[in-house]
Biopython code that builds the backbone (N, CA, C, O; Angstrom):
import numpy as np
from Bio.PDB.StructureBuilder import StructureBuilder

atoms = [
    (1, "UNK", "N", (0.830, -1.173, 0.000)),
    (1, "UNK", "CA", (0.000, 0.000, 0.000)),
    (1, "UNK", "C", (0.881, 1.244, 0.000)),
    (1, "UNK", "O", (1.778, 1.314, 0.840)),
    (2, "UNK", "N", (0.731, 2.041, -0.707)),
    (2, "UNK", "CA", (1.756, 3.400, -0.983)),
    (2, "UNK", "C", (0.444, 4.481, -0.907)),
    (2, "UNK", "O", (-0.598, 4.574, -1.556)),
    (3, "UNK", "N", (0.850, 5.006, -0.133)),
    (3, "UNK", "CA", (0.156, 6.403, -0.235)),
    (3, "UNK", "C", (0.234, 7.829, -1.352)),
    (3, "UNK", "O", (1.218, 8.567, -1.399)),
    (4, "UNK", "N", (-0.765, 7.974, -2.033)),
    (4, "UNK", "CA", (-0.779, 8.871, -2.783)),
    (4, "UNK", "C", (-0.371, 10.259, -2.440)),
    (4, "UNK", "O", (-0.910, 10.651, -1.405)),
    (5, "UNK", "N", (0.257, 10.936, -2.886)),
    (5, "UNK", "CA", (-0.205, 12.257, -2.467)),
    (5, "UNK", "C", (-1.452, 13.493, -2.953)),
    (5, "UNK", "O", (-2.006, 13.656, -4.040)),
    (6, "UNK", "N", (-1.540, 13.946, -2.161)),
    (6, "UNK", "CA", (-2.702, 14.891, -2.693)),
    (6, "UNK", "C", (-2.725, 15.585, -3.679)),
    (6, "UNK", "O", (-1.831, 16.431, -3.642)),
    (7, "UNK", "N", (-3.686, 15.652, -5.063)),
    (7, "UNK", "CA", (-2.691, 16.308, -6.168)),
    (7, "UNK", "C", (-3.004, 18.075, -5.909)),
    (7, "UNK", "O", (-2.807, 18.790, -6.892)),
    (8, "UNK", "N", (-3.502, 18.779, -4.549)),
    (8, "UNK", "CA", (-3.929, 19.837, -4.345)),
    (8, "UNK", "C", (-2.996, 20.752, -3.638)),
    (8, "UNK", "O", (-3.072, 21.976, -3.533)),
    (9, "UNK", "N", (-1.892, 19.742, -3.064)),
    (9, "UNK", "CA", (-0.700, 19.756, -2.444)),
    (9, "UNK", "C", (0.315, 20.018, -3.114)),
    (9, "UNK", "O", (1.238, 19.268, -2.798)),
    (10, "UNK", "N", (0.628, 20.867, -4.040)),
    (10, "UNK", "CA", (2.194, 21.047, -4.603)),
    (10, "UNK", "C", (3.140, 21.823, -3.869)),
    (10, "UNK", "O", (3.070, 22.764, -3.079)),
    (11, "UNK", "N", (4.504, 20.785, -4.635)),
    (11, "UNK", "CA", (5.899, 21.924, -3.351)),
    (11, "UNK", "C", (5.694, 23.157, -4.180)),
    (11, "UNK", "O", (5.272, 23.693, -5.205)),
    (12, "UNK", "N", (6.483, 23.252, -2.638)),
    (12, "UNK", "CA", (6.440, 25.238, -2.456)),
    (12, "UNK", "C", (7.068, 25.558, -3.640)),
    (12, "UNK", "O", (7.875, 24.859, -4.254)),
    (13, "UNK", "N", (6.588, 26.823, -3.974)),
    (13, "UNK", "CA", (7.206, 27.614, -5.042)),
    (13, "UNK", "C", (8.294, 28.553, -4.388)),
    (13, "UNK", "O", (7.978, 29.381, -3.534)),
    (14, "UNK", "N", (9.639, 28.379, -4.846)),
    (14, "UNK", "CA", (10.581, 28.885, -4.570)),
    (14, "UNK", "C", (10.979, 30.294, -5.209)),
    (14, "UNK", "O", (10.895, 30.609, -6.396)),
    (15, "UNK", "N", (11.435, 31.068, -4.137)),
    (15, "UNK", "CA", (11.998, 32.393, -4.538)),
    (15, "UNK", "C", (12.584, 32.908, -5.402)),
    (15, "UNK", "O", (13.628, 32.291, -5.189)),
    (16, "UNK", "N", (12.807, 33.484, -6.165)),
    (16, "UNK", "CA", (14.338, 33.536, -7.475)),
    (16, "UNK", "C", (14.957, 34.592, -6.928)),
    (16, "UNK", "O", (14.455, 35.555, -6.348)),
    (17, "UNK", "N", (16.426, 34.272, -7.222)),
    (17, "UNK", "CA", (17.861, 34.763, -6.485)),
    (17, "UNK", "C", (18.182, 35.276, -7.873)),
    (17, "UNK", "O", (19.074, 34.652, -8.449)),
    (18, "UNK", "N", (17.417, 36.687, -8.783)),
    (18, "UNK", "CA", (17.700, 37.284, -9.583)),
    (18, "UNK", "C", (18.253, 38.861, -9.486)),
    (18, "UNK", "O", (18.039, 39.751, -10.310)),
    (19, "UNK", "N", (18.854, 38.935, -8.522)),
    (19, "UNK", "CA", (19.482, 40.540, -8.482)),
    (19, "UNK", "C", (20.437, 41.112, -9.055)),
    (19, "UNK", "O", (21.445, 40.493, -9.396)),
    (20, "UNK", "N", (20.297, 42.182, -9.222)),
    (20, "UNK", "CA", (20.657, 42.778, -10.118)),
    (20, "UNK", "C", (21.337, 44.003, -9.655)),
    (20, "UNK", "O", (20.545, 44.862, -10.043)),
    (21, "UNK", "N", (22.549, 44.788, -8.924)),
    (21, "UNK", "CA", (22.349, 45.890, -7.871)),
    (21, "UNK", "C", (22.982, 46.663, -8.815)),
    (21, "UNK", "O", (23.446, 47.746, -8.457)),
    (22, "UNK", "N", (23.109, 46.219, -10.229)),
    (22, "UNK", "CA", (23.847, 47.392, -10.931)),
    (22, "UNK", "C", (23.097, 48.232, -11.667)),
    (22, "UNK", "O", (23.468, 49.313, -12.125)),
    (23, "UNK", "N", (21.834, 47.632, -11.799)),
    (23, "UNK", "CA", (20.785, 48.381, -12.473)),
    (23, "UNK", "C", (19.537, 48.594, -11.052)),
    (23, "UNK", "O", (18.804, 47.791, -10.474)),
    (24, "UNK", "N", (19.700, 49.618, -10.947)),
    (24, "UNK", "CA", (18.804, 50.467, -9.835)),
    (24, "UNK", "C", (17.477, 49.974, -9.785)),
    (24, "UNK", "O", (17.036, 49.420, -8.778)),
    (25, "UNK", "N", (16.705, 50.174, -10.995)),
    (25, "UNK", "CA", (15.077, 50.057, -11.842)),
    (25, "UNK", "C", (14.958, 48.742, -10.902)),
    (25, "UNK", "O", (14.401, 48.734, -9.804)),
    (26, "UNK", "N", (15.539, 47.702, -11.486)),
    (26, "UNK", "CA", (15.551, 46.536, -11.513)),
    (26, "UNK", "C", (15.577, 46.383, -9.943)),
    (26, "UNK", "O", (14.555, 46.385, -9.257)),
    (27, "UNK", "N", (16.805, 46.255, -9.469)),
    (27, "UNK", "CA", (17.250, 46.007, -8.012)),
    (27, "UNK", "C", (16.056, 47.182, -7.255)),
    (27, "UNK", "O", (16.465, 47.303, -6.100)),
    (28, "UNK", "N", (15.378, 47.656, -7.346)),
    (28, "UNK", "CA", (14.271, 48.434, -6.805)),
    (28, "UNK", "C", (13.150, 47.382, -6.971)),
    (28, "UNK", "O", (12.722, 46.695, -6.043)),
    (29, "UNK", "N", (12.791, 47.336, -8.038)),
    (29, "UNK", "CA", (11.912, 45.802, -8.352)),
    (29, "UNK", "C", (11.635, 44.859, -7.401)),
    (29, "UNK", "O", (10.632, 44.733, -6.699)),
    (30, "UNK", "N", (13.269, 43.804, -7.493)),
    (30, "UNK", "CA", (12.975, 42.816, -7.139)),
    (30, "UNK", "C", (13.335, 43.229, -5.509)),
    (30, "UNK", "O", (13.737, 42.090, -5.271)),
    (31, "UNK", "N", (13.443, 43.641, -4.740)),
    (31, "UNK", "CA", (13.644, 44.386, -3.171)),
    (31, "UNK", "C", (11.531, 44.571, -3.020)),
    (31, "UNK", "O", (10.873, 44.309, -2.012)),
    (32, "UNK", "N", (11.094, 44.980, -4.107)),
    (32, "UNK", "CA", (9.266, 45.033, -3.726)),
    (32, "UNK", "C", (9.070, 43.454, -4.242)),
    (32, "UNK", "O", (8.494, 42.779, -3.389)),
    (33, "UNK", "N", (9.369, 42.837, -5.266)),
    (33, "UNK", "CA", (8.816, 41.191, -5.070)),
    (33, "UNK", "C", (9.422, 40.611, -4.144)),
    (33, "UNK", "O", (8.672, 39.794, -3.609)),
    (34, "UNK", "N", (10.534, 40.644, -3.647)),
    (34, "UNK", "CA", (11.119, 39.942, -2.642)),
    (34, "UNK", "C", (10.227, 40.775, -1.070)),
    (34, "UNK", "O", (11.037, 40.847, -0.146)),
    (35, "UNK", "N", (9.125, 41.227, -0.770)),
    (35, "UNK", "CA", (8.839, 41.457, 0.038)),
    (35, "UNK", "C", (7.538, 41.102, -0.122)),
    (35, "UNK", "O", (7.114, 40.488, 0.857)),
    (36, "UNK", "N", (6.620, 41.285, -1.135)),
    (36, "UNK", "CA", (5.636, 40.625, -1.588)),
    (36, "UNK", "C", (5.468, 38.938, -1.553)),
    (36, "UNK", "O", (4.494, 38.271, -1.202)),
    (37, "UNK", "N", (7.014, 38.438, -2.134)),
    (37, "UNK", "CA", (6.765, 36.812, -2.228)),
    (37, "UNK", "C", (7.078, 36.364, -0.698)),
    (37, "UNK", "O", (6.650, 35.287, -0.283)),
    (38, "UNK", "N", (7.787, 37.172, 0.062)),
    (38, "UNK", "CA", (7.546, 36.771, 1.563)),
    (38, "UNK", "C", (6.269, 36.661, 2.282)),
    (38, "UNK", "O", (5.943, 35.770, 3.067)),
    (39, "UNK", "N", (5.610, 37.654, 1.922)),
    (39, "UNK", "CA", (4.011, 38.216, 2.501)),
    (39, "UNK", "C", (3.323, 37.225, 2.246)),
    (39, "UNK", "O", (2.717, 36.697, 3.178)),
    (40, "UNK", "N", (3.229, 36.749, 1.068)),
    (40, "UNK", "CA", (2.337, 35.491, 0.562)),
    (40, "UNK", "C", (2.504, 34.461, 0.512)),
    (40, "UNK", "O", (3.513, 33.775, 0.354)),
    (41, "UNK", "N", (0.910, 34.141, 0.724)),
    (41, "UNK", "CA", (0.651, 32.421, 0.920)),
    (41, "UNK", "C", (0.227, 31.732, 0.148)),
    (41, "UNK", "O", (0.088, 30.526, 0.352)),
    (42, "UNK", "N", (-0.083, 32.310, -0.921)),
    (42, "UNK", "CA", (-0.555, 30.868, -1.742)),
    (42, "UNK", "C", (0.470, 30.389, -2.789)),
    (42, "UNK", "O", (1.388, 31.203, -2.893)),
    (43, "UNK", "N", (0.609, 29.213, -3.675)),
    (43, "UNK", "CA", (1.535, 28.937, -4.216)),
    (43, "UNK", "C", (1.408, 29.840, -5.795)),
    (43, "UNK", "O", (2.278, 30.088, -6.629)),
    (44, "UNK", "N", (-0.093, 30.186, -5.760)),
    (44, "UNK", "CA", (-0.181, 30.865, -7.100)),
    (44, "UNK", "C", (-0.346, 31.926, -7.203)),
    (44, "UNK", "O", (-0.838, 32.227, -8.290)),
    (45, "UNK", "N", (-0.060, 33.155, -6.189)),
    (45, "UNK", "CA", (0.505, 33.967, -5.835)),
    (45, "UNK", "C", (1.818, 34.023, -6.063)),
    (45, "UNK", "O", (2.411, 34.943, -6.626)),
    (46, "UNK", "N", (2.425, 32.717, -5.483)),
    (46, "UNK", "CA", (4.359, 33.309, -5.679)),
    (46, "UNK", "C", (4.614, 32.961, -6.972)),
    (46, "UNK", "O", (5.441, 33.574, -7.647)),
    (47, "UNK", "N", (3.894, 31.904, -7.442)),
    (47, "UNK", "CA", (3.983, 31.535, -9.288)),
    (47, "UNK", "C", (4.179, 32.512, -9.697)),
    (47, "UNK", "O", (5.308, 32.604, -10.180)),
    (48, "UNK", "N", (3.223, 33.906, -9.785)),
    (48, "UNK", "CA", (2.803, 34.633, -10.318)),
    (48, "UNK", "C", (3.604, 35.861, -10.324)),
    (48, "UNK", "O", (3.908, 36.660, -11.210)),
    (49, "UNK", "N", (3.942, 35.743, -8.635)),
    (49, "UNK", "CA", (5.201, 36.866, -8.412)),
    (49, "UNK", "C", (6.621, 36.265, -9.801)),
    (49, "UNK", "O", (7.169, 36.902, -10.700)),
    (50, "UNK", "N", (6.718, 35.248, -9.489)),
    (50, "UNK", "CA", (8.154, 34.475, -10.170)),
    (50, "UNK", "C", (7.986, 35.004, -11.745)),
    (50, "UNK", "O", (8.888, 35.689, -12.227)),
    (51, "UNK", "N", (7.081, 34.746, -12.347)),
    (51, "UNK", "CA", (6.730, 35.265, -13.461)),
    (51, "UNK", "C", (6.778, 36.729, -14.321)),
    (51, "UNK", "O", (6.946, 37.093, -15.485)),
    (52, "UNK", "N", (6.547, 37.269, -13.126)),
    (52, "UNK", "CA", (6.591, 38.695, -13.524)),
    (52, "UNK", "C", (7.929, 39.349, -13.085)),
    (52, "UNK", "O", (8.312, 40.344, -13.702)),
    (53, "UNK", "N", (8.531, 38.942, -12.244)),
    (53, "UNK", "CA", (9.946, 39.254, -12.046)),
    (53, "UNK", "C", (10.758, 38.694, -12.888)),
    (53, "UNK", "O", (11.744, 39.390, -13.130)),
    (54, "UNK", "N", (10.692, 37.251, -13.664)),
    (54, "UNK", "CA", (11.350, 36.775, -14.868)),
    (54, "UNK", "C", (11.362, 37.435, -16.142)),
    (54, "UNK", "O", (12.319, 37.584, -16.901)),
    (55, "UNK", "N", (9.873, 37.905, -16.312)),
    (55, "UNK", "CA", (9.625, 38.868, -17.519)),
    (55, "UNK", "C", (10.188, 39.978, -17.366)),
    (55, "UNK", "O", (10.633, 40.364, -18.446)),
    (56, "UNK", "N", (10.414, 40.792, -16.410)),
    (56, "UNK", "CA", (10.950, 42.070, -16.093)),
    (56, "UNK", "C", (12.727, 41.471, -16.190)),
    (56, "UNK", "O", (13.579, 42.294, -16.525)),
    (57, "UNK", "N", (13.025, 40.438, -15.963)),
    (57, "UNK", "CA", (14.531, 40.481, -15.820)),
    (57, "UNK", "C", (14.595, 39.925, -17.397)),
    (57, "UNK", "O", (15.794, 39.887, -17.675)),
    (58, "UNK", "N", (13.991, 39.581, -18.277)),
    (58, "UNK", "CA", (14.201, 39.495, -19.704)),
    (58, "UNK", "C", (14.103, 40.681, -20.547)),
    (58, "UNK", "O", (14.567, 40.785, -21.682)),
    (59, "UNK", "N", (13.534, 41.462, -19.969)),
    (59, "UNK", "CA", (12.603, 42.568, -21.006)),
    (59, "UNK", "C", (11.552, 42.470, -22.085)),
    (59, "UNK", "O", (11.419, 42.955, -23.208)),
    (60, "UNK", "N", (10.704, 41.478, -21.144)),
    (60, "UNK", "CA", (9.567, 41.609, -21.864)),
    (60, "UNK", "C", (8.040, 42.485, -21.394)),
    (60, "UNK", "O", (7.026, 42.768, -22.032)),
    (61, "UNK", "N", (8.452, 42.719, -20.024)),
    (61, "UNK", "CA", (7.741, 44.166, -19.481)),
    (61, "UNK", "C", (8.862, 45.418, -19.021)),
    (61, "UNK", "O", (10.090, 45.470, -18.940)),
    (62, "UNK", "N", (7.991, 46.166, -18.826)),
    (62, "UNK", "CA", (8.524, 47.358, -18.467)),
    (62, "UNK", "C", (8.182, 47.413, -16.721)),
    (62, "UNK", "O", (7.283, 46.720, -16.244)),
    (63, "UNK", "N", (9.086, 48.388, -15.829)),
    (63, "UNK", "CA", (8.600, 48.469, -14.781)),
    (63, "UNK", "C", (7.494, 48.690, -14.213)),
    (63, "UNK", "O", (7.067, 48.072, -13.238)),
    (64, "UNK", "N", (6.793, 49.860, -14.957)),
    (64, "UNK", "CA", (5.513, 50.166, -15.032)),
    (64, "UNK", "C", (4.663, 49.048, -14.704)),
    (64, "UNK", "O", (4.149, 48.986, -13.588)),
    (65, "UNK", "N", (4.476, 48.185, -15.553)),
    (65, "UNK", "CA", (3.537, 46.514, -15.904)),
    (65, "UNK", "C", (4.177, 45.873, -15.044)),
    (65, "UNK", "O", (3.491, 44.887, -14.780)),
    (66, "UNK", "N", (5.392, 45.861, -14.265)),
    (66, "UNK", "CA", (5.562, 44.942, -13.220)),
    (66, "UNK", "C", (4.928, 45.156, -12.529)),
    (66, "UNK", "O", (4.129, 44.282, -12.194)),
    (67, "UNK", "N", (4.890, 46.769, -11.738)),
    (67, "UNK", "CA", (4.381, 46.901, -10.258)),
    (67, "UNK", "C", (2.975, 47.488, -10.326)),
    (67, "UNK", "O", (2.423, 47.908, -9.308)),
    (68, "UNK", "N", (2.198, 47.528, -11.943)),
    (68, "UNK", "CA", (1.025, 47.839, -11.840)),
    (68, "UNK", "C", (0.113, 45.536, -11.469)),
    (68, "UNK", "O", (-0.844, 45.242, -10.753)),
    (69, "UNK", "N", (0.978, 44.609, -12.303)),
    (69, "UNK", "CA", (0.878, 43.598, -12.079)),
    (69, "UNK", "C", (1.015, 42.545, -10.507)),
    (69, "UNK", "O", (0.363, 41.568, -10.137)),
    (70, "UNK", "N", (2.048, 43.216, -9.944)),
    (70, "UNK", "CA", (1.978, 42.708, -8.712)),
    (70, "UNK", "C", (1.619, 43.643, -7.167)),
    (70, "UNK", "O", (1.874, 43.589, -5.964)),
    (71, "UNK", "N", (0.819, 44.534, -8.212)),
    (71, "UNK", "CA", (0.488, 45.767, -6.813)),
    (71, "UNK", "C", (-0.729, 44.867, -5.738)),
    (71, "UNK", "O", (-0.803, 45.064, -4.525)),
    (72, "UNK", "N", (-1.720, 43.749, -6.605)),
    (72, "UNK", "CA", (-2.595, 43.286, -5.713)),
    (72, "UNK", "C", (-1.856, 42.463, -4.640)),
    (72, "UNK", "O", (-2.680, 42.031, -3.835)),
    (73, "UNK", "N", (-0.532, 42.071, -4.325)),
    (73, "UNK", "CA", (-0.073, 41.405, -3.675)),
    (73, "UNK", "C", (1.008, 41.825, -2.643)),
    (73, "UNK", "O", (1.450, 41.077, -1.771)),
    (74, "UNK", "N", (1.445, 43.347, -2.886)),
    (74, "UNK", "CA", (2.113, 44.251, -2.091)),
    (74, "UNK", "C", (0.860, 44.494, -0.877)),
    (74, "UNK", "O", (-0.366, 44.448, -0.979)),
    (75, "UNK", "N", (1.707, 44.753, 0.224)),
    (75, "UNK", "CA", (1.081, 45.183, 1.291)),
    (75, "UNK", "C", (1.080, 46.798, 1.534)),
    (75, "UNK", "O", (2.059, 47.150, 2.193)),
    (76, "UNK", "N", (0.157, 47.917, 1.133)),
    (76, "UNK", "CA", (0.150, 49.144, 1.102)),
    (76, "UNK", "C", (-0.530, 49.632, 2.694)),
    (76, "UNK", "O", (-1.194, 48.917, 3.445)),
    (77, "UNK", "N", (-0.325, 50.355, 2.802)),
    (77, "UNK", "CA", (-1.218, 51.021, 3.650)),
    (77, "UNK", "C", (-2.220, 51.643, 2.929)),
    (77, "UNK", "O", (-2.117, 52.191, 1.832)),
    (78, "UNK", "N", (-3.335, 51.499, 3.726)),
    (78, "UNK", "CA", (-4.756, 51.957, 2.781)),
    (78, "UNK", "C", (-5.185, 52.985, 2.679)),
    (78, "UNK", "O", (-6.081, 53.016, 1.835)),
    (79, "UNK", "N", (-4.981, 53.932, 3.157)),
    (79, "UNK", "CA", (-4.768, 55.188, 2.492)),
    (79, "UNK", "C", (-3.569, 56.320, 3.064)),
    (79, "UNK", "O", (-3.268, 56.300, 4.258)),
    (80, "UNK", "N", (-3.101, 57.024, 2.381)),
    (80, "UNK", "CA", (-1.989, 57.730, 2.638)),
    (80, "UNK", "C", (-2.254, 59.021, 3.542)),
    (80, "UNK", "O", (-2.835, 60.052, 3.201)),
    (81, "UNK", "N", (-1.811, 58.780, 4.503)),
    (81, "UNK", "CA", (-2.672, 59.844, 5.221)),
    (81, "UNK", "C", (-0.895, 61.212, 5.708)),
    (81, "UNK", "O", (0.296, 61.063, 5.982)),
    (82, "UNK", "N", (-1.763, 62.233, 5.554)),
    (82, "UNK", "CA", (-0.771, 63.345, 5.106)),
    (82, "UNK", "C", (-0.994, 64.362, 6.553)),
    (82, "UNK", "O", (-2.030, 65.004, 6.379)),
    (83, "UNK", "N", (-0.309, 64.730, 8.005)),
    (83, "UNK", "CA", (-0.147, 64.835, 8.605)),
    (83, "UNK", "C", (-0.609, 66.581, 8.009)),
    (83, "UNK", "O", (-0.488, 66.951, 6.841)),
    (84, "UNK", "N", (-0.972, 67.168, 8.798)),
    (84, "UNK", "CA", (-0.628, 68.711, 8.921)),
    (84, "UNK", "C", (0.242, 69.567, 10.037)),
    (84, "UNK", "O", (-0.342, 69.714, 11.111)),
    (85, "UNK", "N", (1.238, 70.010, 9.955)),
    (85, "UNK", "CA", (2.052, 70.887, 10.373)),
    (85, "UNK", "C", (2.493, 72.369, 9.945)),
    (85, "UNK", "O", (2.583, 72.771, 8.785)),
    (86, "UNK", "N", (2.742, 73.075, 11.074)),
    (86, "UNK", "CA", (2.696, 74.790, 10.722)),
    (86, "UNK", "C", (4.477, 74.483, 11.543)),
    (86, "UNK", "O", (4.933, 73.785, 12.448)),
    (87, "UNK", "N", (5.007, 75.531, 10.509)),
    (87, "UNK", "CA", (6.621, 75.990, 11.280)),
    (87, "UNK", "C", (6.125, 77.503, 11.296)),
    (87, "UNK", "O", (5.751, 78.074, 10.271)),
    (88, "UNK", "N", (6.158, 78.111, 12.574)),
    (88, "UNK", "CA", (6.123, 79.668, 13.148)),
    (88, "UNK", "C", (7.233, 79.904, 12.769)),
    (88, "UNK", "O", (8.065, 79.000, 12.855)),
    (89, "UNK", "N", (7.594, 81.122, 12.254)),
    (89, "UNK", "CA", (8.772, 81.918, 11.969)),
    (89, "UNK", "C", (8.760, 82.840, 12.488)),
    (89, "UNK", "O", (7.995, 82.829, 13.453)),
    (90, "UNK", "N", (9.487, 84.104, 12.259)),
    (90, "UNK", "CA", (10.233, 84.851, 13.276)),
    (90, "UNK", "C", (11.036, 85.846, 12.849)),
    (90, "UNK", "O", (12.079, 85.299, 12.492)),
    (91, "UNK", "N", (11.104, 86.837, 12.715)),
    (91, "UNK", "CA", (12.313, 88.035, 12.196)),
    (91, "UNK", "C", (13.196, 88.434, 13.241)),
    (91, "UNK", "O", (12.978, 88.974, 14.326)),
    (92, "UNK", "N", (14.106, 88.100, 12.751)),
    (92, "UNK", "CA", (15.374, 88.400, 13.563)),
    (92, "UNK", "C", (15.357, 89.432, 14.444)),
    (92, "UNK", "O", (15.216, 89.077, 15.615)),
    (93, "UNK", "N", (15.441, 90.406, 14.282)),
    (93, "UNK", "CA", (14.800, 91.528, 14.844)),
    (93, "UNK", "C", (13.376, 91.045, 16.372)),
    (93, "UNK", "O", (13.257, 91.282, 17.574)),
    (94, "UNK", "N", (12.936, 90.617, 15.767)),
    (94, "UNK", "CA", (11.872, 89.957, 16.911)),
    (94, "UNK", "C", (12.405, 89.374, 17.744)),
    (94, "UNK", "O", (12.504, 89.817, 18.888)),
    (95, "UNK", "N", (13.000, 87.940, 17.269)),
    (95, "UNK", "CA", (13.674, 87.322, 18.301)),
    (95, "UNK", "C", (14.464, 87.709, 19.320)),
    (95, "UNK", "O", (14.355, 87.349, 20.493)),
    (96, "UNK", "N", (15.659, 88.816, 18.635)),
    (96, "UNK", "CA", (16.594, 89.899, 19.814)),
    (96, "UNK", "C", (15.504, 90.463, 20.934)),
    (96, "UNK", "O", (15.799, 90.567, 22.125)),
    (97, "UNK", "N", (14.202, 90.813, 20.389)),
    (97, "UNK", "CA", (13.793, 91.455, 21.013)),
    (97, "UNK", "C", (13.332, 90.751, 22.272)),
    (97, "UNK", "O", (13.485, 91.087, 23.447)),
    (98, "UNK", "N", (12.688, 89.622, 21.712)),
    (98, "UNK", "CA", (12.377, 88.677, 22.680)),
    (98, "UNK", "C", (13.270, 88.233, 23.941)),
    (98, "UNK", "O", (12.901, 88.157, 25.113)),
    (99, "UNK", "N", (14.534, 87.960, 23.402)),
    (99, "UNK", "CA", (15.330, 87.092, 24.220)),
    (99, "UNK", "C", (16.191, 88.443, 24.973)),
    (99, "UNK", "O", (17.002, 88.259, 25.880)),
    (100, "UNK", "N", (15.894, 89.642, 24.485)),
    (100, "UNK", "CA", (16.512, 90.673, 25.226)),
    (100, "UNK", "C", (15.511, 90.963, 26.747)),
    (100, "UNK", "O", (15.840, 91.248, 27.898)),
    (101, "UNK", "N", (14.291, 90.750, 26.140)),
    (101, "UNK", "CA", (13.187, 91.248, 27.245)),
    (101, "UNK", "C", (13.128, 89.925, 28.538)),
    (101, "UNK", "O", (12.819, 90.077, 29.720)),
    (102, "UNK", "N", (13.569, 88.542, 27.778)),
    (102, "UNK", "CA", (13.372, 87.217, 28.628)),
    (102, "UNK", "C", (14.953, 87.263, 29.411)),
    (102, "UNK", "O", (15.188, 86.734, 30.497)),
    (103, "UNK", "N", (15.912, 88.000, 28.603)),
    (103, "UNK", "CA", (17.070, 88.108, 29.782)),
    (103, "UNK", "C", (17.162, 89.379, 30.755)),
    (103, "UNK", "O", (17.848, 89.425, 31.776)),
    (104, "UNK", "N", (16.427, 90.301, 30.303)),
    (104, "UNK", "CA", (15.854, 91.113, 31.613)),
    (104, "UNK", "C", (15.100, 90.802, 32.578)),
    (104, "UNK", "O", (15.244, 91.253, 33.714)),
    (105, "UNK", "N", (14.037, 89.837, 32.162)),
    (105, "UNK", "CA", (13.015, 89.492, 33.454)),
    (105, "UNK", "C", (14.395, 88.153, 34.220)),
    (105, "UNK", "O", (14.635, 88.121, 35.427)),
    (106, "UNK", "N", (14.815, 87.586, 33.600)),
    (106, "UNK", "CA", (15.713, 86.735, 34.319)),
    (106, "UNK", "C", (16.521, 87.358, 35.212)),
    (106, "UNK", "O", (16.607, 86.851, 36.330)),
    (107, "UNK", "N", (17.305, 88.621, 34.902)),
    (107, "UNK", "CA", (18.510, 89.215, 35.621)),
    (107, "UNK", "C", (17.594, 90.012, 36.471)),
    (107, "UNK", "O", (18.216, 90.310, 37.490)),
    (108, "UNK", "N", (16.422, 90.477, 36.501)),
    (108, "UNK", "CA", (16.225, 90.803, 38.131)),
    (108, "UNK", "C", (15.233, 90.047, 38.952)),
    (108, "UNK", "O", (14.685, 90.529, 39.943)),
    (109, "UNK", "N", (14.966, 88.498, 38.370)),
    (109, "UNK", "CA", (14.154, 88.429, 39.490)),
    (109, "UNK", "C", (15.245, 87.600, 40.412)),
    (109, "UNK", "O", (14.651, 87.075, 41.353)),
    (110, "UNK", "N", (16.379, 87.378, 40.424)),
    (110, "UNK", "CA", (17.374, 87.220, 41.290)),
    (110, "UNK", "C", (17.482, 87.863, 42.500)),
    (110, "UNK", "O", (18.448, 87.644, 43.231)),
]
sb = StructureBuilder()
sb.init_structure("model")
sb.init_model(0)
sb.init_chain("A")
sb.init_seg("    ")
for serial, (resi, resn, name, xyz) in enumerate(atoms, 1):
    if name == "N":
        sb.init_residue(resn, " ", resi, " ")
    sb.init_atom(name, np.array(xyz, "f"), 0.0, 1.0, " ", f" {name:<3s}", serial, name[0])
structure = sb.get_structure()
């Protein structure tokens, strides 16, 4: 008696060790699939990652079509949220004035 295996069960789909650090585009690329094919779990997900990082390291897409292709599988934050901040400024002139009047109240309440 030999046990079958499950045919729903396939080995893992393995990573590709395609870098590239001399071309920026590229080595930018695969640094977002290599964080994507970590994130994910299914095997046809990383198929899919493998695929599109192969085509991009042939030139048969452009960067564009890579990361418009594997954007459903990047982990984004869901919306970009944009902080508001004010910097107060100050004319020189003001400031002397200030720090002239804050070292007078200092020197006599001694």
């Amino acid at each position: 008696m030999t046990e079958e295996p499950n045919k729903s069960e396939s080995p893992p789909v393995e990573k590709l060790l395609v870098d590239d650090p001399t071309n920026f585009p590229f080595h930018a690329a695969y640094m977002v699939y290599s964080e994507a094919f970590d994130t994910a779990t299914s095997n046809e997900a990383k198929a899919d990652l493998n695929m599109n990082i192969e085509a991009l390291k042939q030139g048969k897409i452009d960067c564009e079509t890579f990361y418009r292709n594997i954007a459903r599988y990047r982990r984004l934050s869901p919306t970009p949220h944009q902080e508001r901040f004010s910097i107060e400024t100050q004319r020189k002139r003001d400031w002397r004035m200030k720090s002239q009047r804050e070292e007078r109240i200092r020197r006599h309440k001694k």
